[in-house]
C-alpha positions as CSV (number, residue, x, y, z in Angstrom):
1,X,0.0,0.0,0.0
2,X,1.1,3.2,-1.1
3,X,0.5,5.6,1.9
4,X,-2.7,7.0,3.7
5,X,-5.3,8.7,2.4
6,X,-6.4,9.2,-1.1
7,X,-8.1,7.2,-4.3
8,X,-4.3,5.3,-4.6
9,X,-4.8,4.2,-1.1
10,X,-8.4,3.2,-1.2
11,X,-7.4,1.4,-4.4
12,X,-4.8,-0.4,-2.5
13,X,-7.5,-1.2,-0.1
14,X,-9.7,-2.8,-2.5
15,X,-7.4,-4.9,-4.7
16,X,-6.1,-6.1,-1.8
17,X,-9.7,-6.9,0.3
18,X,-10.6,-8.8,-3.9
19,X,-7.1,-10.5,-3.5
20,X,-7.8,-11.9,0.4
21,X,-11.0,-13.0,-1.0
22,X,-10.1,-14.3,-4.2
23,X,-6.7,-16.8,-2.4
24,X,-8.6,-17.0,1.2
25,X,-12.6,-17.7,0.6
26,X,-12.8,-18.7,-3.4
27,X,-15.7,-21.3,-1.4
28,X,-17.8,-17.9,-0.2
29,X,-20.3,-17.6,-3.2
30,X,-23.6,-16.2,-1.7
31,X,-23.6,-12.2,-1.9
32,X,-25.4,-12.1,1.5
33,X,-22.1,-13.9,3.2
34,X,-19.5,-12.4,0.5
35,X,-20.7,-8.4,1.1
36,X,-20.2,-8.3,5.1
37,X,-17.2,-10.5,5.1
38,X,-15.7,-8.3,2.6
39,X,-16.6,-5.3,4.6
40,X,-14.5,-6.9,7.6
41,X,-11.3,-7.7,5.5
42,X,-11.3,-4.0,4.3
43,X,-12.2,-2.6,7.5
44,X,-9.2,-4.6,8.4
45,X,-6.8,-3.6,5.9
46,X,-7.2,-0.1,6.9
47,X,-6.9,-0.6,10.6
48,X,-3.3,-1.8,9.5
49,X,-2.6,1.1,7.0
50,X,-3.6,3.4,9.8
51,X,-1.5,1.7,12.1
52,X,1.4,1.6,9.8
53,X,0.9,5.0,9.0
54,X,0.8,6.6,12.7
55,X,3.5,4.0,13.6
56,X,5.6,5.9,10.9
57,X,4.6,9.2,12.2
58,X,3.6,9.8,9.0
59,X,0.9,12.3,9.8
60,X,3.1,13.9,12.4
61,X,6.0,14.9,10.1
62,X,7.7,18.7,9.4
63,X,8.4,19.4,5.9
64,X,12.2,20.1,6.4
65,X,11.7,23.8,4.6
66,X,9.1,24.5,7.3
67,X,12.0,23.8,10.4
68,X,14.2,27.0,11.1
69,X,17.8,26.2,11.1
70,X,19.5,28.7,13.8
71,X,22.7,30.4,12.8
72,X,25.2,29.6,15.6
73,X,27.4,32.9,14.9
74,X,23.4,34.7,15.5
75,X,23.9,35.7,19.2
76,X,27.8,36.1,20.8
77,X,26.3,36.1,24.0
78,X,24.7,32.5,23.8
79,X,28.1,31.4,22.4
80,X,30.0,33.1,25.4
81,X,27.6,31.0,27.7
82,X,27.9,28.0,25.7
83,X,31.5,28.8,26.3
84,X,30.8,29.0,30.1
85,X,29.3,25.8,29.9
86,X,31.8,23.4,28.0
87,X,34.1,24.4,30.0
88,X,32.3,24.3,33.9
89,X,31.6,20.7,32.3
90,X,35.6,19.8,31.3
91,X,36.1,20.7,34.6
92,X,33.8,19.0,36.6
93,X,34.4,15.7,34.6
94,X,38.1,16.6,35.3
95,X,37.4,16.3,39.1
96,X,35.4,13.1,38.9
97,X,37.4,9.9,39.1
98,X,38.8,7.5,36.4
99,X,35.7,5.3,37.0
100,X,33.1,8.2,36.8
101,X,35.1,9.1,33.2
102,X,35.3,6.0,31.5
103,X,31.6,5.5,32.2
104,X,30.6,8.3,31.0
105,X,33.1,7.6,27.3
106,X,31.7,4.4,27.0
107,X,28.2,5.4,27.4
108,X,29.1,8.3,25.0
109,X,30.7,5.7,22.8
110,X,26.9,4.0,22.2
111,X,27.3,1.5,24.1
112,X,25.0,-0.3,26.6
113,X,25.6,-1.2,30.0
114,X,25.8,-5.0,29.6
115,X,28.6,-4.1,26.9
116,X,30.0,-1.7,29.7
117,X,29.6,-4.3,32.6
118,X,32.3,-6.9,30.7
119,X,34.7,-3.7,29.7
120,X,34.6,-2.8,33.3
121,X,34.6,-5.8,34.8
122,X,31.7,-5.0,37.2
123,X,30.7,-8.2,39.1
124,X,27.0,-7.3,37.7
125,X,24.7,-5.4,35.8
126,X,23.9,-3.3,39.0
127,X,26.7,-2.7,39.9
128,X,27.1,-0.2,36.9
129,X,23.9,1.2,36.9
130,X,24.5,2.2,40.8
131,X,28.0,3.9,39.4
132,X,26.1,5.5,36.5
133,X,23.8,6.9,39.1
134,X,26.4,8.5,41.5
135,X,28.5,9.7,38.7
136,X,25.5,11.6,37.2
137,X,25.3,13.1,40.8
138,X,28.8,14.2,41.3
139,X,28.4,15.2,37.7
140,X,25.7,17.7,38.5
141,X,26.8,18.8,41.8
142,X,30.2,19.5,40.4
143,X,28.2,21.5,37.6
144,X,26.2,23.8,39.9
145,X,29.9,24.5,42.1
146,X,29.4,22.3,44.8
147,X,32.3,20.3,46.5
């Protein structure tokens, strides 16, 4: 099926409700059995299509001429506190420990925390998720100027 919405779609719909019935229920003959049971395999083929569609967010997309790209050389004072930022960040991850650090790489690296448990030879999986969490802590506190 070609999309949602439209005669190409509800074309799709039909040839493909006369195909179901044509492979599946060539023994239906009586119009008063073959009308409503071809009702239900359409109704069913676009349940699908709608599912596919909304699944695809296919009603929910942004033409890519209607989304603003910002100019990053627009405003010198967001880049001076994007400055600020980077570098409160380099040196809070500075003052964390080697363990804190190459979590945070690795998790920066894509990759997920069984992957991280075996490179870090944590005895198990929560183990790392209870570093991940103080880490993120110190990482924050460190960001706002504590300790």
């Amino acid at each position: 099926m070609r999309g949602s919405g439209g005669p190409a779609t509800a074309e799709d719909v039909a040839q493909d409700t006369l195909l179901v019935l044509e492979e599946k229920y060539a023994h239906v003959e009586g119009l008063e059995d073959l009308v409503p049971l071809a009702m239900q395999i359409a109704r069913y083929k676009i349940m699908a299509l709608h599912t596919k569609s909304s699944r695809r967010g296919e009603g929910t997309s942004i033409p890519v001429e209607d989304f603003p790209i910002p100019d990053p050389a627009a405003d010198p004072e967001q880049m001076l506190e994007r400055r600020q930022r980077l570098d409160r960040l380099e040196t809070a991850l500075l003052a964390l420990g080697d363990r804190c650090r190459d979590l945070f790489r690795l998790k920066l690296q894509g990759l997920k925390f069984p992957e991280i448990q075996q490179i870090m030879h944590a005895e198990s999986i929560n183990t790392v998720y209870t570093w991940d969490l103080r880490c993120r802590k110190q990482l924050i506190e460190r960001m706002k100027g504590g300790r």
